[in-house]
Each structure stands twice: as C-alpha cells, then as structure tokens.
Steps between C-alpha positions, in 0.01 A plus 500: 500500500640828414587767752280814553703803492599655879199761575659857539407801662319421758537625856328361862228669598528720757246457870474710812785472751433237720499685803179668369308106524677496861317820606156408404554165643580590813179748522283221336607320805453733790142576373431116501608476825312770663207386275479146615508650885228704472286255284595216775413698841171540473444096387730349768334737827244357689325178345407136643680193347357159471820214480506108553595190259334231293623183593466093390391273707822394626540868618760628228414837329336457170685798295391641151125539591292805408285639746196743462352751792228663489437798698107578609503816267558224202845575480757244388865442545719157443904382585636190444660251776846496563678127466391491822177538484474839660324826425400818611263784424546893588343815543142357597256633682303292773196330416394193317633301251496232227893315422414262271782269251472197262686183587493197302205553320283615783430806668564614874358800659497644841377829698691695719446795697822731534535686817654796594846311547479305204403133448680148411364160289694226428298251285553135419478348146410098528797448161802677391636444139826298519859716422501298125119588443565856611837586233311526152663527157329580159841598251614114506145381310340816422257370748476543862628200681668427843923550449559159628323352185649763241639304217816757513761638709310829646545730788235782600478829687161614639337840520561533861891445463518722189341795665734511762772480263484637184431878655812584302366385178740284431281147421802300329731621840191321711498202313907441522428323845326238359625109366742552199395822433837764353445827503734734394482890559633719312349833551241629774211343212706311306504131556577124296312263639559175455545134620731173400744683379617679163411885666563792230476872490138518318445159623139326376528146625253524708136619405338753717089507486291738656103412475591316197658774332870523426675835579793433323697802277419358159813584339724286763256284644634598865336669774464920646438390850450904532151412371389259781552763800168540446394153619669544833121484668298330277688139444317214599820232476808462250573179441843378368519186248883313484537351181408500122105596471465527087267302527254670694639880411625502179883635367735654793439271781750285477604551855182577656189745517437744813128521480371773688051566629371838601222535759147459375295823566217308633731350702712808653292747549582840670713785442894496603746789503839429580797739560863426480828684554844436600850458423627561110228837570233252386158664464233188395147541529229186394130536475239258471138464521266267386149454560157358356304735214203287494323276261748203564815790401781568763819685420832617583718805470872520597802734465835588576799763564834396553778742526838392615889465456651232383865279545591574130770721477702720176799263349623757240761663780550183729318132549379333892681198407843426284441349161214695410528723117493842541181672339492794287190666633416526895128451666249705364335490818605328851137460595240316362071610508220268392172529488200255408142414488269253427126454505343147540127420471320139584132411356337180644251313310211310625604233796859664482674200255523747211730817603634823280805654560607837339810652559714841405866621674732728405857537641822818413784486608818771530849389581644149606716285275505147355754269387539372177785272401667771319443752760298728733239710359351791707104557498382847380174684539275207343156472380286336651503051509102454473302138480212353472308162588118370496491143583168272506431185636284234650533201624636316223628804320693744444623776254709765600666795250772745622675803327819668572672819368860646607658799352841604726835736462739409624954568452729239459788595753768318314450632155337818619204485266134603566249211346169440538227247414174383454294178511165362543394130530164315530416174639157310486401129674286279438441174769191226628573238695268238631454170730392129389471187675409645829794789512743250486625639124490846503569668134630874379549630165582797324618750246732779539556839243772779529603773326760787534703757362792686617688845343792551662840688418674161619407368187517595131132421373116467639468157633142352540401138567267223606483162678245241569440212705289191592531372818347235719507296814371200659482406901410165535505350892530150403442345860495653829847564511650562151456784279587582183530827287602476180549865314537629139549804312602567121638876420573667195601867471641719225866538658506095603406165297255259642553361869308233685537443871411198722509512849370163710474469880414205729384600879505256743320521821736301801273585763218827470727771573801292298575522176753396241537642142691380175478771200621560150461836342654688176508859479657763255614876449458709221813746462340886550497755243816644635683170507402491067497849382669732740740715292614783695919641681565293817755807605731727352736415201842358625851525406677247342800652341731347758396175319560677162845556594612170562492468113760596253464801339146480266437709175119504617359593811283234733300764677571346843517873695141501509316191487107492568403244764087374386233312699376274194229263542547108303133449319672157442412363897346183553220433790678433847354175599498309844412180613430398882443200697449523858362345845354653755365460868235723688394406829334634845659360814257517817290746322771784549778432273499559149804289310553560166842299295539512091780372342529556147702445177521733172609461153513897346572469139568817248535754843478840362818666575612816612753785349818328400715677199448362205283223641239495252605257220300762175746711548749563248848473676766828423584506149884721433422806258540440161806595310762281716721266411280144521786312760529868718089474505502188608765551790301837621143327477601194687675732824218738504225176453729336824560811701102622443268297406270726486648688246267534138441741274254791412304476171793786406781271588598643868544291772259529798446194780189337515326376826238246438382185592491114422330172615735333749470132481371280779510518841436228800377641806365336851368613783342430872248772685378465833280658752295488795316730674384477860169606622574538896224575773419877563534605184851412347595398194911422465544455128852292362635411146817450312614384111767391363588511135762280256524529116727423254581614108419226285567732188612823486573731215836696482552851650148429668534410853196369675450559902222428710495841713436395825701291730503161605351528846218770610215535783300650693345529864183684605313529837157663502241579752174563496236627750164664460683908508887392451644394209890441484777286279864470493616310152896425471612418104812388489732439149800350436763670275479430099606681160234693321590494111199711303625623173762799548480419895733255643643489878416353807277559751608442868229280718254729701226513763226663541226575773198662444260616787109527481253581719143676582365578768055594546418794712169421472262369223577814233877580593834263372838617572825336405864441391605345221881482468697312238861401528478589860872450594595752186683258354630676235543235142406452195305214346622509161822596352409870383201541716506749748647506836165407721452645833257541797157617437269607822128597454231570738201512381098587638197302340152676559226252414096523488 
C-alpha cells in the first residue's frame, strides 16, 4: 500500500490554562458541600425509626429482601435487608403502620405502632434460598440460570457491590478483582480489559454488552469506558465470561464477553442525586430518577458531570519512566470533563410477558488520552457519542435493534497531528426459543444484521460494511444429572470470509449444589479498520544519514536524513481464531462457601499481531535508487534490508519505514482459575482467587514477537461487610512482574499491589455518605509499559435519595 504524504501545517489547538478548570472546581465543590448540609439538616432532625431483621427458621438473617411500609397518610417507603437480614426505617412519625414483603412466593404482612422512641420487628421466614440458589447467572446461556449449573466459566458482581464501588466510574477497575479478570489502566478512563492472556493497547478480546447493545468505537472495535460513568447507579450486575463465546456473541469474543444489565424502571423506582469530590480536584455529579407514567409505561432519566485531573503527564520535555519516546506535542489539557445522558422508557403489555424498551444517551467528552500501539493520542473538544436501542420481547422472543454514532478530535502526541473521525453502526436481532418434551429440550434460534460506516483521517477512503449471522442453541437435560448445550453460529461480513463456530458443554450434577463441566468452544476476531487501512505518520521523520555514511562514496543520494516513519494497516489479515477445551468445578460447601476451579487449554491460530517494522509480508522491501551499479545495489539493499527492515519505498522512490502488522502463527496456551468466596455470619463476605497462566509459540513469524501481557501468577483478596446502614470493603489485587510488548511499546512492568477502600454509611432513610479510595497505599506504578504512572485517588461522596 502506498504511503500518504506527511500532513503539514497544522498546529495543536490551543485550551484554557489549567489552573482556570482548578478554580471552578474547587468552587463547584464548596457549593456542594454547603448544599448537601443544608438539604440534609432539616431530613435527619427529629424523626422516629422503625429497625429489626428477617430471619429463617434456623434464626440466620435472610438478606436481599424488599420491604414495603406504609404510613396511615398512604405514604410508602421500601430498603432492602442487609446479608444479615437487617433493616431500618427513618424519619417517621408515630402512629400505625403496615411492613409488608414477599418471600417465596407468598406474602407476609404485619402492623406496628411506632412510639415516641421508636419501634423494633424482627420477623421469621419458615425457608431461606440456599447460597447456590441465591448466585444467579444469565451471560453463560443467555438465560437466567443458577452459576453452579452455567455451562461456562463465569464470575458475577451484583448491584449492591457495584454501587459501593464503581462511585469513581471506573466499571472495568471494579471488575479487576474478580477470577481471571486483567485489567490494565492506562489513563484516568482509559482501560484494556481482558482475560487469558494476549492484552493489547486497543485490546477487543473480550466483548462488552450493555442491554444487548454493544458500545464498542466502530472503527477499532475497543471500548471508551468514559461513556459508562454514567452507569455508576443504575447497573443491575456485570457479569464476566472466561473463554471463547463466538458462538453465542458473534466475532471478537474470543477471550470472553463482559455482559453488563441496567436497572428496570419498574423495578428502581425513585429519584437519586449523588455528589462527589476529592483528590485529583474531582467534581462528579450523577442523577437519576425513574418512576411509573401510567398505562403499563415507567421510565428513567440519568446524567452526569465529571470534572477531574488525571495521572497522564507531557513527554515532549521529559518521560515518568526510562524507555519511553519523547513526543513532539505536550497535553492539550491535564484534565479531563464528561458529560452524559440517557433516557430509558418501559411499556408492559397485558399479564406483563410482553415488555418494550426504548432507549436514547448521549455522552462528550474533553481531554484524557488513549493508547494506540503506535502512540498516545490526546482527546479534544468532541461531539457528542449518542445511541440508541428499542428492544421487544416475550416469552419466547425477542428482537432488539441498536444504533451508534461517534464523531471525536483528537492529536496524535508522537507525530503531532490533529485527526478526527466519524462512524456510525447498526445492529438488529432476531431470536425464539421454545420447550418440548416436558422442558427437558429447550430450543433458541436466530438471525443477526449489522451495518456500519466509518470516515476517518486514519484512513485513506470511506469504508462501509455489513455482516450477518444465524445462530442457534439447544439445552437438553438428558437425566437428572447431565446436561448438555450444544451451540452454533455461522458469520459472514464484508471485511471477513465465512466462519462457523461450535461450542458443546456437558454439566454434571455430583450432588445439588455440585457440579462438574467439560466444554469445547471456537471463537474468532476480525482485525479493526485501523489494523487494515490505517495510513497515517507514527512520529516525526528520522535521521539516517549516519547509516548513509557507512557506504562508499555514492553518485546518487539515498535520502536517509529524513525518512518518514507510517502507521500502515495490512488489508491482507486473516481471522484470529481460537480453540478451547476446558473443565470446570462449582460447588457450595455448608451453604456458605462458593468454590469455583477451571482449568483450561487453547490453541490461537493466525493471532493478529502488533507494530513490528516491516512485519507485514505486502510490503515491498527497500529497493536502491536507480542508476547504480547492479553488484553496488545489491550490497546497499541487502545492509539497509538487514539493518531496517522496515525500510520500503514511496510511490516516488524515497525510503520511509513502514509499521504494520501480520498474522503470527499458532500459539498453545493453558491455564487454572480458582476462587471461593465466604459468606460468614453477621454480614461478611471474604472473597479469594488466583490464576496462573503458561503458553508457548508454536509458530511465529519473523520480526513479530508474540507476548501474552500479563504475568504468570495474579490474585486478589476482598473482605466486605454488610449491615442494614453500613456498607464497607477492602479488595487487595496483587500482580506479578511481566513484559508488556504492544506495537511501538516494549519494557517491563515491575509487579504491583493495590488496595482499594469502599464504604457507605446511612444517616437515615434519604442520606448516604462515603469514601471511595482506590490504590489506597499510593502505590505509585504503571500497568502497562507506556501507561501512566497510577496513583492514589480519594473521594467522598453524599447520595440524597427519595
């Protein structure tokens, strides 16, 4: 592929000096402050409070239930239980009243009177669900089903958990303390999330899901985490998949899918404003209501304001860490401001079966950085990201469409040029499923349709295509305690050839709470736009005349003073394909302790590598100019070919190096994950898992090396506690030194810790206050080699709810 020309005069935009974003931030937060006071004195003077705890009959708390009071002037206010079963009410005043809660398909209801001093119930419940019937999963089967029986390797985090720790907005950063998970941080927003191995800057091996809809950039299939700040109070649970899930999701899951649920309406309803401030001079503010409109409609409104600092520093002057290239540009900003919004609404037909779902969001964003193999690029002043979804379904069906747009500035600090882009993609499904021979066979099928288009300065043309799908799925419980799931999917796209994956999984039941799996599954990755057509500078030209004159004397010259260094994309890339077998144990001991053990074994064939020179096997390699002697053209070609490989030539004849990219061969990697996590009395949960990883280069192309990215041995440790006003955790993640090799960055990257803080404590039934403090011990590292040096981040934070 020819070169494009080196853009010219051009210049970085030029922003307010940063101490101008300090100033407001620090009034923004003395007005929230005094704000939240007055708005909280009134509320927390002078009101009754009605506590106590549901409990089995074996006199443990029964945790996770809803309860409803209502107040003689018709009134009506609900909590939840703690894990222990407690709960309290605030700010009533005395009289009589109705608490009423469902339990196990029946209702209980009591009266009580509260008295001047306030008033306690405890209530017993005759059954308590058991610890396995209690941890759901629904991303394993696209069904809801108990994780012990989950035909794949699966860990979950539930709403509780991720609203005491995501106040940050930071949802991949949350999830890193889970089984296998490998998150890597790069920026304040900027994250590669991934699992098993094979991490990159721009990394897509793992899916991410949201409702159904995937939020991916369309241009590099990865993710702008930026845009799910806005989530921080409305997620239901992420789930995390470990392994290859083609089969069920389609192209770029060949390591996994993070499937994330938002709250029902119907099912969350009240308004919620939460204020948030600390160190960095972070200003965040999240809104939410949601309510019922009538006629079977409910809906929900959120938004959010984020102002802060970030870790990411200049490098055009100096670098945090030695090995890093200098830049040509610095920062245009050192802070970074978001802002988004979304509106949801929920229509329920006749007995509730059939439901409607409509939604809109917008996010912007100003400042922050991501990494790209070649380099960093700084984020400008950028349009708005909007999207779109409406998704229908009954009981045995389902169709759900979703749109995305993305137009964004942004300067590549390397090369110093301003670029910009747009894209757009749609997505439409098609599924029914249904049971024979008394449920025992249950049945899905389906179609899927995309489109997009991107227009981007990265590339040297308009790119628009398609891709379709057929999919389908059979569970089959062939006795009591065998299962069988048998999965498959054919794709075909415009930028890939036909692909059909299998995946097969027998579940055996030891014992009810016991089970053993055996799966197979196939999965594959379409290289990105950028991978196939980029075509832009990956820096500044470089001198090579020292090189030059090692030669004898030449009657032509080689142009090697100033040589152009290009970011060229290889439309000759195969599909990166993986195949998995793996075993896998879930089990509940004494009804309090969740073990979960997967061992597994991969076969990645055609991996889509990163930035070597010269690594992409189209490419011409350097042609001498003309008008030499054949033997001294020869002799120069072959010690500029050795000493650069690189090294090609311009459609004029001048030399420039290319950057690009290749298949690399076949890779054998293995694994084991474990984990267990403790439910203790009184409301403790003490959460423990580890991985290790092995692989080894079957095949490997020249000048292309292949790394995993993440080290042999990593864990984590969490304790959490749980009571009906205090919520608190303590999560340890702990990584083992490793090189990180991602195109033009290559270096090492020392082991680390880190400790992140959470808690929230009720004032009373409208008023939340809390800490939320990441990398508590300001352990200053980085997480990739050319990410940015990561500190401590302190919030506190006030949550008015009603």
């Amino acid at each position: 592929m020819p070169a494009r020309p080196c853009k010219s005069g051009h210049t970085p935009p030029t922003l307010p000096h940063p101490a101008c974003f300090r100033a407001k931030a620090s009034t923004i937060a003395r007005c929230v402050i005094v704000l939240c006071l007055l708005v909280a004195m009134p509320v927390a003077l002078g009101a009754e409070s009605l506590d106590g705890r549901i409990l089995s009959a074996a006199g443990d708390g029964l945790g996770g239930i809803t309860l409803l009071l209502e107040a003689p002037n018709s009134d009506e206010r609900t909590t939840v239980t703690g894990p222990d079963g407690s709960y309290r009410f605030d700010s009533l005043e005395p009289g009589v009243y109705r608490l009423s809660f469902d339990a196990f398909d029946r209702r209980v209801e009591r009266e009580v009177t509260i008295s001047d001093t306030g008033s306690a119930l405890d209530l017993t419940v005759d059954e308590i669900p058991s610890f396995a019937d209690s941890m759901t999963v629904q991303a394993a089967s696209r069904r809801v089903e108990r994780l012990v029986d989950a035909p794949a390797s699966i860990s979950v985090v539930r709403s509780e958990r991720l609203q005491l720790e995501t106040i940050g907005g930071q949802v991949p950063r949350t999830m890193g303390f889970t089984v296998g998970a490998e998150p890597v941080q790069n920026g304040l927003y900027d994250f590669n999330f991934n699992t098993r191995g094979f991490n990159s800057f721009l990394n897509r091996r793992i899916q991410t899901i949201i409702d159904g809809r995937d939020p991916s950039v369309t241009d590099t299939s990865g993710q702008e985490w930026f845009t799910m700040v806005l989530y921080t109070d409305d997620l239901e649970s992420v789930e995390l998949v470990r392994g290859p899930s083609s089969a069920l999701y389609g192209p770029n899951s060949v390591n996994g899918v993070l499937h994330m649920v938002t709250k029902a309406p119907r099912d969350s309803q009240g308004t919620l404003l939460r204020l948030t401030g600390g160190e960095l001079e972070t200003v965040k503010i999240d809104a939410r209501w949601a309510g019922e409109l009538g006629a079977g409609w409910f809906a929900k409104l959120l938004a959010n304001h984020t102002d802060s600092e970030t870790f990411t520093e200049s490098r055009n002057v100096t670098t945090e860490y030695p090995g890093l290239p200098l830049e040509v540009v610095p920062l245009p900003t050192d802070r970074v401001e978001l802002q988004s919004a979304s509106v949801r609404a929920d229509r329920y037909f006749g007995d509730d079966t059939t439901v409607l779902s409509l939604e809109l969001g917008t996010a912007y964003t100003d400042g922050g950085i991501f990494m790209t193999p070649a380099q960093r690029a700084g984020l400008l002043n950028n349009p708005p990201r909007n999207w779109g979804r409406v998704n229908v379904g009954g009981v045995h069906w389902n169709f759900l469409g979703s749109y995305t747009d993305r137009s964004g500035e942004f300067v590549a600090l390397a090369a110093g040029l301003p670029l910009s882009n747009e894209s757009w993609q749609y997505e439409f499904e098609l599924q029914g499923n249904t049971e024979l021979f008394d449920d025992r066979l249950r049945l899905v099928g389906g179609v899927a349709y995309g489109d997009e288009r991107v227009d981007s300065a990265l590339y040297s043309r308009i790119i628009q295509a398609e891709h379709t799908a057929v999919f389908g799925q059979a569970d089959f419980q062939i006795s009591d305690r065998v299962k069988a799931v048998l999965a498959l999917r054919w794709d075909e796209g415009d930028l890939y050839p036909s692909q059909v994956t299998p995946r097969g999984s027998l579940v055996f039941s030891l014992a009810p709470e016991h089970t053993l799996r055996l799966s197979y599954n196939e999965a594959f990755q379409v290289a990105n736009y950028s991978e196939l057509f980029v075509d832009v500078p990956a820096g500044p030209p470089i001198d090579l005349s020292d090189l030059a004159a090692l030669l004898p004397p030449l009657p032509v010259d080689l142009g090697l003073a100033q040589v152009p260094i290009f970011d060229l994309g290889n439309p000759g890339l195969d599909v990166e394909s993986v195949e998995t077998l793996e075993i896998g144990y879930h089990g509940v001991l004494a009804d309090r302790v969740l073990v979960s053990i997967d061992l597994y074994q991969s076969r990645l064939t055609d991996l889509i590598g990163s930035l070597p020179f010269g690594a992409a096997t189209y490419l011409a390699p350097y042609e001498a100019p003309a008008g030499l002697p054949p033997e001294l053209a020869f002799a120069i070609e072959a010690a500029l070919r050795q000493a650069l490989p690189g090294l090609t030539n311009a459609p004029d004849g001048s030399p420039f190096l290319a950057l690009s990219r290749d298949n690399t061969g076949e890779i054998e990697s293995r694994g084991v994950e474990l984990s267990l996590d403790w439910s203790l009395p009184g409301g403790w949960l003490f959460e423990l898992n580890g991985s290790y990883f092995d692989w080894d280069v079957e095949e490997e192309v020249a000048g292309a090396p292949v790394l995993p990215n993440r080290p042999d041995l990593q864990g984590s440790l969490g304790l959490t506690y749980n009571s009906s006003r205090l919520s608190a955790s303590a999560r340890l993640r702990w990584v083992d030194d490793f090189f990180w090799s991602s195109g033009f960055w290559s270096g090492p990257v020392p082991s680390y810790e880190v400790l992140d803080l959470h808690s929230a404590y009720e004032l009373n039934e409208r008023i939340t206050v809390g800490l939320d403090i990441s990398n508590a011990l300001d352990d200053e590292h980085y997480e990739a080699f050319g990410g940015d040096v990561l500190g401590r981040r302190a919030l506190g934070y006030i949550t008015l709810e009603w």
